[in-house]
N, C-alpha and C positions, 0 to 999 in steps of 0.2 A: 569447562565447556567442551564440547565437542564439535566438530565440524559437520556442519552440516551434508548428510548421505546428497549423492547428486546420480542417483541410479533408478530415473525418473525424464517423463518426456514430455508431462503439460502439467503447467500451473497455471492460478488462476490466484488476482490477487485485485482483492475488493478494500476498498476507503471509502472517505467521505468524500474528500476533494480533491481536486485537482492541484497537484505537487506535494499532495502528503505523502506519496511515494520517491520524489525526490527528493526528499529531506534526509537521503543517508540509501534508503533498500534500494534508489537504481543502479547505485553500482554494483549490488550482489546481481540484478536483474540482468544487467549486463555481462556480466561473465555465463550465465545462465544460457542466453538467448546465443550469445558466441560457444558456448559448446551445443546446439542446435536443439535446444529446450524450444519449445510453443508457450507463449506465457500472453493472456488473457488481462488486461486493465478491465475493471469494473468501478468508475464513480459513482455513485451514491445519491452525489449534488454535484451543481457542476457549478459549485460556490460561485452562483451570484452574488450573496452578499458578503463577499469578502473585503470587496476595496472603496474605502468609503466617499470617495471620490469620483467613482464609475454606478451608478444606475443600473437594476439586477439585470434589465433587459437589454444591456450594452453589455455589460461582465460575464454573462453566463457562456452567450456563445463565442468572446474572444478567449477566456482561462480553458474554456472546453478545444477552440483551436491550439492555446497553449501547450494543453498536456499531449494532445495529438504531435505536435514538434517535437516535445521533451521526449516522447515515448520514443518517435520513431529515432533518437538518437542512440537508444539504451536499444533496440533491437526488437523492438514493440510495436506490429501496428493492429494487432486489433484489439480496441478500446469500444468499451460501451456505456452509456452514461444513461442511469434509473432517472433523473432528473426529480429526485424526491427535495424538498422545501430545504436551502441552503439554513443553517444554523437552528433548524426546526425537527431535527431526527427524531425520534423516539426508539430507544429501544424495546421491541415486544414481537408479539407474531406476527404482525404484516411484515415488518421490516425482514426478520429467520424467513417468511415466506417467499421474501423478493430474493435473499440470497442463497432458501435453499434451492429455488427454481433455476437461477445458472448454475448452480451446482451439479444439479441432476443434467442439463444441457448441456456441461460444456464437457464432465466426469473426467474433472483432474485428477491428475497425482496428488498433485499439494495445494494448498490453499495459506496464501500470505493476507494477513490483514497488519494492523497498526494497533498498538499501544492501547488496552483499554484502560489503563489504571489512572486513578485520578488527577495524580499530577507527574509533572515530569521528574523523575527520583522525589528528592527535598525541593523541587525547585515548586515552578508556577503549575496552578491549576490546567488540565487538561482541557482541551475543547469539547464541550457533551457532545458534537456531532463524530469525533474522531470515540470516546468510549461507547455511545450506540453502536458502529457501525461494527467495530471491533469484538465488543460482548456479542453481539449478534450475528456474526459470522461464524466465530468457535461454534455457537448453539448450532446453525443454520447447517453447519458439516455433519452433526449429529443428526438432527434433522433430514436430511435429504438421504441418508442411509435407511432410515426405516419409513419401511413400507405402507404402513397405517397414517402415516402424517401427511398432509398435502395431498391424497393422492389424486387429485386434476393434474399432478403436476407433473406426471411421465413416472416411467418407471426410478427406484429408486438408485442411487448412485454410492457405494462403496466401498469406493479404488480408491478413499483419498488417504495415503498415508502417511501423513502428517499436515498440520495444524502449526502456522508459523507466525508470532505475534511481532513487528521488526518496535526495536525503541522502547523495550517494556524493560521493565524491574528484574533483575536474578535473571537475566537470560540464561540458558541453558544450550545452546549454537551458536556457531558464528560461520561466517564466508570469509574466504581469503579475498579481498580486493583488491590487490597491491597492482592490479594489474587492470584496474576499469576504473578508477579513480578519474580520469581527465572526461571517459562519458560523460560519469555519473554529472560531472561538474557542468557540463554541456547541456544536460538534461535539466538541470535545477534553470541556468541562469537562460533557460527559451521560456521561463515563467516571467518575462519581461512586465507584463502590466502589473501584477501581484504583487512582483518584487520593487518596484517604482513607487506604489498604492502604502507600501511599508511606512512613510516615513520618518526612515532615519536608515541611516548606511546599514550596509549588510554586503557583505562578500562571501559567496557563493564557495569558491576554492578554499577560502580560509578557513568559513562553517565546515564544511564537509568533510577537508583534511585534516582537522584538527580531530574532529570526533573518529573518523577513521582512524586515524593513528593510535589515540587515546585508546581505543576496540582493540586495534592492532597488539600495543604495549600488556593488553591482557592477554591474549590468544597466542603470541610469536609469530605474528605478522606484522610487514610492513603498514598493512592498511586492512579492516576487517569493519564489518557491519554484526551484529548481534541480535540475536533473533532467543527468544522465548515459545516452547514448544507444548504445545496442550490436545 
């Protein structure tokens, strides 16, 4: 793997929900935003229906305040939330059209999305809202550079120079994090209601250092996130 280039000044990183980015990439986000990177949240859903204990019309705008917390811990405050049907994504051309439209808007460098592969390595099945969002954002980069596709949708946008999938298979990059680890951690455990909603125990520091180290032990770092390049 190689390290990921950091000679770049706006990213823009689209999911489905609300803390799928702190499941591991805020603490790369974080090191980011501390060398005076502009980095862009984009939800998708603002997973209502995540906790099944909480009502979509209670969940959607407390997890949407959630990530606004987490974010602004990782060095993040502007977030924008598509409010498309929590566990209902589909991947196709509305969904490349909504994401190549911030793309053309916001004309990153890089664009971060999430894992679209079907399950996590050998393990459990992926979420079809975290594989839509993620298939459809790679497209959606492609998308927003040519001219002939969308064009209601502004002019076209084709500064982005790289395509960053975080938690995928054979990654291909990594970030050094040995040094935003306690953020990142800060950032996950302000998903209070989510993480409550779980149950059964889960600790925030243990998930996160563990996998970073494990990253780490491949890469020659104390602590490292891995990113898959397309």
């Amino acid at each position: 793997m190689d390290p990921v280039p950091e000679d770049w000044q706006r990213a823009v990183a689209v999911v489905a929900h609300p803390d799928d980015l702190e499941y591991g990439a805020a603490a790369a986000i974080a090191r980011w935003t501390g060398q005076g990177k502009h980095i862009t949240y984009v939800l998708v859903t603002s997973g209502e229906a995540g906790i099944d204990s909480l009502e979509p019309q209670r969940c959607g705008p407390q997890r949407e305040q959630e990530e606004r917390d987490g974010a602004a811990l990782v060095g993040v405050s502007d977030i924008e939330f598509l409010r498309w049907p929590d566990g209902m994504v589909a991947e196709g051309i509305e969904l490349r059209r909504a994401i190549a439209a911030v793309v053309r808007r916001l004309r990153p460098d890089v664009v971060l999305t999430m894992s679209f592969d079907l399950t996590w390595g050998p393990g459990p099945l992926n979420h079809a809202d975290h594989r839509a969002v993620g298939l459809a954002t790679v497209d959606a980069v492609r998308d927003a550079a040519n001219r002939w596709l969308f064009t209601d949708l502004g002019e076209p946008w084709s500064g982005v120079q790289a395509t960053y999938a975080f938690a995928a298979t054979e990654p291909t990059h990594f970030v050094d994090v040995s040094d935003t680890m306690d953020a990142a951690v800060d950032s996950l455990r302000a998903h209070r209601a989510y993480l409550d909603g779980l149950g059964y125990d889960f600790d925030p520091d243990a998930f996160l250092r563990a996998n970073a180290a494990e990253s780490g032990e491949e890469t020659g770092c104390q602590a490292a996130v891995t990113l898959r390049s397309y």
